[in-house]
C-alpha positions in Angstrom: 111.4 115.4 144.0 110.5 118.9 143.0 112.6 120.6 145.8 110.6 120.0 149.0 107.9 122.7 147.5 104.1 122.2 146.5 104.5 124.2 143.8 107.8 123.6 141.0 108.8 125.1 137.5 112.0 125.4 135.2 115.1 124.2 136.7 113.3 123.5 140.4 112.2 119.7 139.2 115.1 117.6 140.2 113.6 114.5 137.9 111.7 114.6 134.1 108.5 112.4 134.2 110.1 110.2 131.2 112.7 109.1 134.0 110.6 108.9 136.8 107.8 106.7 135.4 110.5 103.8 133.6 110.5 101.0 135.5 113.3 100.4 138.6 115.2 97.9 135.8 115.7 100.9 133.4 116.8 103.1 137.0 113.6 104.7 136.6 111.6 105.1 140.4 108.8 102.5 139.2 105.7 104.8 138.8 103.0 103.8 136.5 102.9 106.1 133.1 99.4 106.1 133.1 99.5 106.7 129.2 101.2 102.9 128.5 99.0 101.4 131.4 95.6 102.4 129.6 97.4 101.0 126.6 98.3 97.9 127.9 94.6 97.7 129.3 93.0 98.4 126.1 94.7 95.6 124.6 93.7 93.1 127.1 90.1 93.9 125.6 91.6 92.9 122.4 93.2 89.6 123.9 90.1 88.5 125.4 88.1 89.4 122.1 90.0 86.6 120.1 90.2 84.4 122.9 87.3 83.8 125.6 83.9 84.0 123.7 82.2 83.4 126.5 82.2 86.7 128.0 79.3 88.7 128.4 80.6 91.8 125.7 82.0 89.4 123.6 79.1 90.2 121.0 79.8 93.8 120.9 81.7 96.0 118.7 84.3 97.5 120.2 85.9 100.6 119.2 89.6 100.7 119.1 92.4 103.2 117.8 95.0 102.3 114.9 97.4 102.2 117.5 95.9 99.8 119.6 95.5 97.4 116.9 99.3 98.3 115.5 100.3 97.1 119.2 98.2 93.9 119.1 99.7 93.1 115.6 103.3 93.2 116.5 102.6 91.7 120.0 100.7 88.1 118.8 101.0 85.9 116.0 98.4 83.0 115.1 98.8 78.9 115.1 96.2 78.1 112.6 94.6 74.4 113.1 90.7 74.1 112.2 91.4 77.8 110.7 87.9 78.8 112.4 88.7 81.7 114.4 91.3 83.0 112.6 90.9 85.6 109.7 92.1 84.6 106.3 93.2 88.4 105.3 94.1 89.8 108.7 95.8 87.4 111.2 99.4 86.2 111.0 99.1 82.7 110.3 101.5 82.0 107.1 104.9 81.1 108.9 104.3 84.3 111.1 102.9 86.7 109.0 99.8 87.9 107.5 98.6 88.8 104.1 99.1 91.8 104.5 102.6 91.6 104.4 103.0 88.9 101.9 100.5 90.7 99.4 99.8 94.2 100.1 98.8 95.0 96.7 96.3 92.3 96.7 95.6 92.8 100.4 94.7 96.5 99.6 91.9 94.8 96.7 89.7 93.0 99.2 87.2 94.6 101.0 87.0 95.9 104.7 84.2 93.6 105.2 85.7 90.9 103.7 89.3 91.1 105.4 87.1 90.8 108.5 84.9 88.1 107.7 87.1 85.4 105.8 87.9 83.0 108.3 91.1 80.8 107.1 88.7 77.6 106.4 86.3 79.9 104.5 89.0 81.3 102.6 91.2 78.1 101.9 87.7 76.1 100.6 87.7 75.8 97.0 90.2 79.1 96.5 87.6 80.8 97.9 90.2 83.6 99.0 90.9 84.4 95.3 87.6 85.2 94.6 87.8 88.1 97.3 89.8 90.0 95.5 87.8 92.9 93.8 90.3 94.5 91.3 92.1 94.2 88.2 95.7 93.2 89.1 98.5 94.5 87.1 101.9 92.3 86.9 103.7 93.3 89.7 100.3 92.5 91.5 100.4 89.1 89.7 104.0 87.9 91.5 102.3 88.6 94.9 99.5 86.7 93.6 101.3 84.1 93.0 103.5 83.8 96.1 100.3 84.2 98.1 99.1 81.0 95.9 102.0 78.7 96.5 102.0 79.7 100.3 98.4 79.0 101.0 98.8 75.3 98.8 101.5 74.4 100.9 99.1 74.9 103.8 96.9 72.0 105.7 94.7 73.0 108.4 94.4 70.1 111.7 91.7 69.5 113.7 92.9 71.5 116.5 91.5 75.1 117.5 93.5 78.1 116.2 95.4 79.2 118.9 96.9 82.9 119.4 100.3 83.6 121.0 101.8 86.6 123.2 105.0 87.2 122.1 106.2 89.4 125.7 106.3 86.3 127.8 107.1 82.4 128.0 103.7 81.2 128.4 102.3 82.9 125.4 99.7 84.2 127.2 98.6 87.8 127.7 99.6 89.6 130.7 99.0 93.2 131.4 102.1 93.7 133.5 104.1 91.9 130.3 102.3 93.9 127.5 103.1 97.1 129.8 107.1 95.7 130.3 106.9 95.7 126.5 106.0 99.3 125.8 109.8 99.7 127.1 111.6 97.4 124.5 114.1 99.9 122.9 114.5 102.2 125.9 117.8 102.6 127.4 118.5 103.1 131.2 118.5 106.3 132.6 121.6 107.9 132.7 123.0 105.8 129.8 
């Protein structure tokens, strides 16, 4: 690639890394960028986090950056049924999105430890969700209120688990190989 020398620099290198390491369907050669494989690996932690409790670090805490969790948020959306395992203030389980995103004002007065905590059954017993909030609301904080309110009345939980889906593949299930695929969405062949 680099001229048949061990050593290349400037105009010697035949190929730029961004080319070489897209995969053979963009006419890249197929090499791994190890940057999106730790990425996609990171967020299999995340997958297996919300779904297999029975692993042995499921109990601990782990650490993960913004954009890990950025990644998992556009990658996965939530079937709420018993509304156990899903979080009330975090998850995307109102017709695909979360409260975040229907609320933000309101989203931005509960706490940290709350967003994490509230599961949806928690949350949806007795308005309990409502009382999370730890702010006065001004007007335009009342509309979102109030969407939020008619959204989450028009909700009934089931008796079947919560369930989360992958959005890079068929099955719905996490793959490395897909979440890694997906790190390409938006990139165009080479030489296009």
């Amino acid at each position: 690639m680099w001229e048949g020398r061990a050593e290349a620099s400037g105009g010697h290198c035949h190929v730029n890394w961004c080319t070489v390491s897209q995969p053979i369907s963009l006419g890249g050669l197929g090499v791994r960028d190890m940057e999106r494989a730790g990425l996609a690996l990171r967020l299999r932690w995340l997958w297996y986090s919300r779904t297999d409790q029975d692993r042995t670090w499921s109990g601990f805490e782990l650490q993960f950056t913004q954009q890990d969790h950025c990644l998992f948020f556009a990658s996965t959306f939530m079937i709420a049924g018993d509304g156990r395992t899903d979080r009330l203030w975090k998850d995307r389980w109102i017709d695909g999105c979360s409260v975040s995103q229907i609320a933000p004002k309101l989203y931005a007065c509960v706490s940290k430890r709350r967003q994490k905590a509230t599961s949806i059954v928690d949350g949806l017993h007795a308005h309990c969700w409502a009382h999370d909030i730890h702010s006065v609301i001004g007007i335009r904080d009342l509309g979102q209120y109030l969407v939020l309110w008619r959204k989450v009345e028009q909700f009934a939980l089931t008796d079947q688990p919560d369930h989360i889906i992958w959005r890079w593949n068929a099955s719905g299930t996490y793959f490395t190989k897909s979440c890694y695929l997906s790190l390409f969405h938006g990139s165009r062949p080479c030489g296009a």
